[in-house]
Residue frames relative to the residue before (quaternion, step in Angstrom):
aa qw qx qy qz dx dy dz
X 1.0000 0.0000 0.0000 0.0000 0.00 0.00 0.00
X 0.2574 -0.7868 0.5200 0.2103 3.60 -1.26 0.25
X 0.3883 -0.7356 0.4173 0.3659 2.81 -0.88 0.74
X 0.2180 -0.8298 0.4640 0.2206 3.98 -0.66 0.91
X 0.4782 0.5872 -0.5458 0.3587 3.42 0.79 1.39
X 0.5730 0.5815 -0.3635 0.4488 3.19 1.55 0.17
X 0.6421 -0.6971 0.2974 0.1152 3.13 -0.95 1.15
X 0.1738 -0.8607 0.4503 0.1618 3.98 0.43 0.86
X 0.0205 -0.7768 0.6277 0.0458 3.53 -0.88 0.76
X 0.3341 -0.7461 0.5731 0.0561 3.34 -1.20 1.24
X 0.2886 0.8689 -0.3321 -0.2269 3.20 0.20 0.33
X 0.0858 0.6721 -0.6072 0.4151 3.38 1.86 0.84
X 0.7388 0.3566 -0.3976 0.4109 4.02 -0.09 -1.35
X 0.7661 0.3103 -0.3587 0.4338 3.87 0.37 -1.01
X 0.5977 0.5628 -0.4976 0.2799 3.63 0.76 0.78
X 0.4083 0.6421 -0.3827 0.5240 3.19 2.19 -0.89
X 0.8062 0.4348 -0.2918 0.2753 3.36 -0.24 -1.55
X 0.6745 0.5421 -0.2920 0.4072 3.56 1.23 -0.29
X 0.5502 0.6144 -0.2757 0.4938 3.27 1.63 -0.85
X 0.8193 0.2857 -0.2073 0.4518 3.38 0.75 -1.20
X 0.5582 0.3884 -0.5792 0.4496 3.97 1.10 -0.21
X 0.6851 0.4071 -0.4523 0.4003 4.43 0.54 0.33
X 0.4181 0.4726 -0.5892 0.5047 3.67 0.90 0.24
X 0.5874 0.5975 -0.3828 0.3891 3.82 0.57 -1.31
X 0.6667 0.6316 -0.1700 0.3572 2.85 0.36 -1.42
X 0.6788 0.5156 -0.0591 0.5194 3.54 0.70 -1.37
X 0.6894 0.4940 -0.1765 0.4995 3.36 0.73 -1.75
X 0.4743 0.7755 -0.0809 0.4087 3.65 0.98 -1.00
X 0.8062 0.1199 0.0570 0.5765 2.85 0.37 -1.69
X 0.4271 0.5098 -0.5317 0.5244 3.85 0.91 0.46
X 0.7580 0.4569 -0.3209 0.3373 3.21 0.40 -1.55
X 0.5930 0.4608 -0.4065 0.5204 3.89 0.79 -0.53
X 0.7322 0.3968 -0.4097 0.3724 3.59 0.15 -0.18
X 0.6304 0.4726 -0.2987 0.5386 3.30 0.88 -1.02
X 0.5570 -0.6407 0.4598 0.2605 3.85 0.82 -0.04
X 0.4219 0.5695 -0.4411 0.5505 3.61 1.49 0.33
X 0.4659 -0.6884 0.4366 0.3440 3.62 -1.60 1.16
X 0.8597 -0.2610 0.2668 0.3487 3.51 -1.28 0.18
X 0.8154 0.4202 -0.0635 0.3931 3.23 0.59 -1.34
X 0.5352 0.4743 -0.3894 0.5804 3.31 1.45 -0.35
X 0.6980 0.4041 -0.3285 0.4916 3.77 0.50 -0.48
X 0.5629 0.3681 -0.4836 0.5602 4.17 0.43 0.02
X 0.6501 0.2500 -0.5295 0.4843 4.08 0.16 -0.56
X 0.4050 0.7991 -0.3248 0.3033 3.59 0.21 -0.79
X 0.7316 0.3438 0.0165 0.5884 3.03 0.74 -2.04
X 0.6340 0.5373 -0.3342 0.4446 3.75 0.95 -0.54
X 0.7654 0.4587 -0.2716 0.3605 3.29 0.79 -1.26
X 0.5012 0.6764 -0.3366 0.4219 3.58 1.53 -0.55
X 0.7337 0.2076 -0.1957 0.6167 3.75 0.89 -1.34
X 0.7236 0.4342 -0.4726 0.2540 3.76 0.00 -0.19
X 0.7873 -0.4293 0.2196 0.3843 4.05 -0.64 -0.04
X 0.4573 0.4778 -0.5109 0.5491 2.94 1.06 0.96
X 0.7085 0.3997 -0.2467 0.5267 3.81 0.59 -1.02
X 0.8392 -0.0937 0.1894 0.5012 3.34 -1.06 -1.55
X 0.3476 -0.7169 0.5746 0.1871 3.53 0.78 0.79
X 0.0610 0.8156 -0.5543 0.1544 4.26 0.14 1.45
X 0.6570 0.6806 -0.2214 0.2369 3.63 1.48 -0.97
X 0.1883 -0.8924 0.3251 0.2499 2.75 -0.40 0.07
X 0.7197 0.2014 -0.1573 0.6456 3.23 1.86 -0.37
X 0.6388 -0.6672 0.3758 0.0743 3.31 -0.32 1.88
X 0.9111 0.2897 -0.0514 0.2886 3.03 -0.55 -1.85
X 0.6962 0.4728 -0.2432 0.4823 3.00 1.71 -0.83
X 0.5120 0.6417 -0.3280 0.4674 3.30 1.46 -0.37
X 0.7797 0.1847 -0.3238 0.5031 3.70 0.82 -0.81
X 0.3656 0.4816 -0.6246 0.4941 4.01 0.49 1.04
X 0.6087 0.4238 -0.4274 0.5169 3.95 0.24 -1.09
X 0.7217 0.3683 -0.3451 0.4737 4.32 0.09 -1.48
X 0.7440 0.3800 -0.4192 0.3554 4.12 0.50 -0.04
X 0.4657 0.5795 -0.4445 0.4997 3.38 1.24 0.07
X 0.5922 0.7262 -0.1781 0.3003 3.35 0.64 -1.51
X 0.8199 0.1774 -0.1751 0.5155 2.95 0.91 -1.62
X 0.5350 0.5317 -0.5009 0.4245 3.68 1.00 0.19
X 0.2936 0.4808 -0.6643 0.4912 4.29 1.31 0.15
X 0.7975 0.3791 -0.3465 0.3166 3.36 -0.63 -2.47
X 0.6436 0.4707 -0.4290 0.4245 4.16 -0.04 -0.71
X 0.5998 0.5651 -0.3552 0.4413 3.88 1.21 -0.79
X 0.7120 0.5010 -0.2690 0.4119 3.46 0.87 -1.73
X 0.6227 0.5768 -0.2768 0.4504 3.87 1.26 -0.94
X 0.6893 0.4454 -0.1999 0.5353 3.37 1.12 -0.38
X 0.6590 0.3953 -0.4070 0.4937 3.38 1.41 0.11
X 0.6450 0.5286 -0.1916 0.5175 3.66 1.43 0.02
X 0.4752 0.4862 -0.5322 0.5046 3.12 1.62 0.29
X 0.4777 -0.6870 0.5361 0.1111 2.95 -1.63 1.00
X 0.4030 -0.7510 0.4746 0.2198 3.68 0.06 1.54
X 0.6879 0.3592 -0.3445 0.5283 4.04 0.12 -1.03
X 0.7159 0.4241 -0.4955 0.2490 3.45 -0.09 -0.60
X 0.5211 0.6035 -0.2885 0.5301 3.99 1.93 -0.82
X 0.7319 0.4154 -0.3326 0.4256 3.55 0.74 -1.12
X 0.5697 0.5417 -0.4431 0.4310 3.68 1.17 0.03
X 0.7414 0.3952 -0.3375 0.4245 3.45 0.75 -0.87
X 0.8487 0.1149 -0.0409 0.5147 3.47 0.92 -1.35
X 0.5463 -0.6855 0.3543 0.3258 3.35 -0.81 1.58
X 0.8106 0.4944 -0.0106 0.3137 3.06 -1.27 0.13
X 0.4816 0.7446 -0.4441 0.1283 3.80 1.22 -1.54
X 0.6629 0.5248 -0.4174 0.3330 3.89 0.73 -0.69
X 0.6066 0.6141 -0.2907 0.4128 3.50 1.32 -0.63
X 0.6986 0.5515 -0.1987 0.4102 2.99 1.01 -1.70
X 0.5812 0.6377 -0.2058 0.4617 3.38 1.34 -1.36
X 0.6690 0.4767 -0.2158 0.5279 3.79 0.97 -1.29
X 0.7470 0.4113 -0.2729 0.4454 3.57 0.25 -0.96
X 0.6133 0.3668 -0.2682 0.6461 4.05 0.98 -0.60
X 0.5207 0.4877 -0.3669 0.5970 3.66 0.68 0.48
X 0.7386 0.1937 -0.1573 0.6262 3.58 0.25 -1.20
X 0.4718 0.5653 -0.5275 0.4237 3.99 0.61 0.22
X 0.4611 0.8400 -0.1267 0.2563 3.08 1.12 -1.16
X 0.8067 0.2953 0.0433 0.5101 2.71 -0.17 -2.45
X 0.6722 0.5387 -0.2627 0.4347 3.28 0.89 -0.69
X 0.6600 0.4399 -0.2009 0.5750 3.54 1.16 -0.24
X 0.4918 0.4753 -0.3955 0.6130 3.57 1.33 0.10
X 0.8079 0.3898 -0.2214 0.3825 3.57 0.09 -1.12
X 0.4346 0.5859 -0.4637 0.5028 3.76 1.57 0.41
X 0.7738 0.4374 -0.2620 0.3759 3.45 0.32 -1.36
């Protein structure tokens, strides 16, 4: 038996997570020089070390749960940098429209 006050350490997982926040890293910083935004150079940098590129990981599954969180931050951070007046000129309304296909949403999740 084990004893489950002892403390488990992965470190296959804290080796992924280190491999890919320095591809980021790297990927990142090309993209700012080359004049490309930020974000195209962290996926960039992801796709190079994760199992599509040089296949470095070592623990998969847990790696794409950590890369779907992730990308629901970066979709979060883009949505704090949309600019609201410039939407509310083109499309009436967008904060409503935005809220209600939002609460359409949540409300369709919690059926299934």
């Amino acid at each position: 038996l084990t004893d489950p006050a002892l403390l488990y350490v992965d470190v296959g997982l804290i080796h992924s997570i280190l491999i890919l926040i320095g591809a980021a890293a790297v990927g990142g910083t090309l993209a700012i020089r080359s004049g490309l935004p930020t974000t195209l150079g962290y996926i960039v940098g992801g796709l190079i070390a994760g199992p599509s590129g040089f296949n470095v990981l070592t623990n998969v599954p847990t790696i794409q749960t950590l890369a779907q969180i992730g990308s629901m931050f970066v979709f979060f951070e883009h949505g704090m940098r949309f600019r609201t007046a410039f939407a509310s000129r083109r499309i009436p309304r967008v904060e409503n429209l935005t809220a209600l296909c939002a609460i359409k949403m949540i409300l369709s999740a919690c059926m299934v």
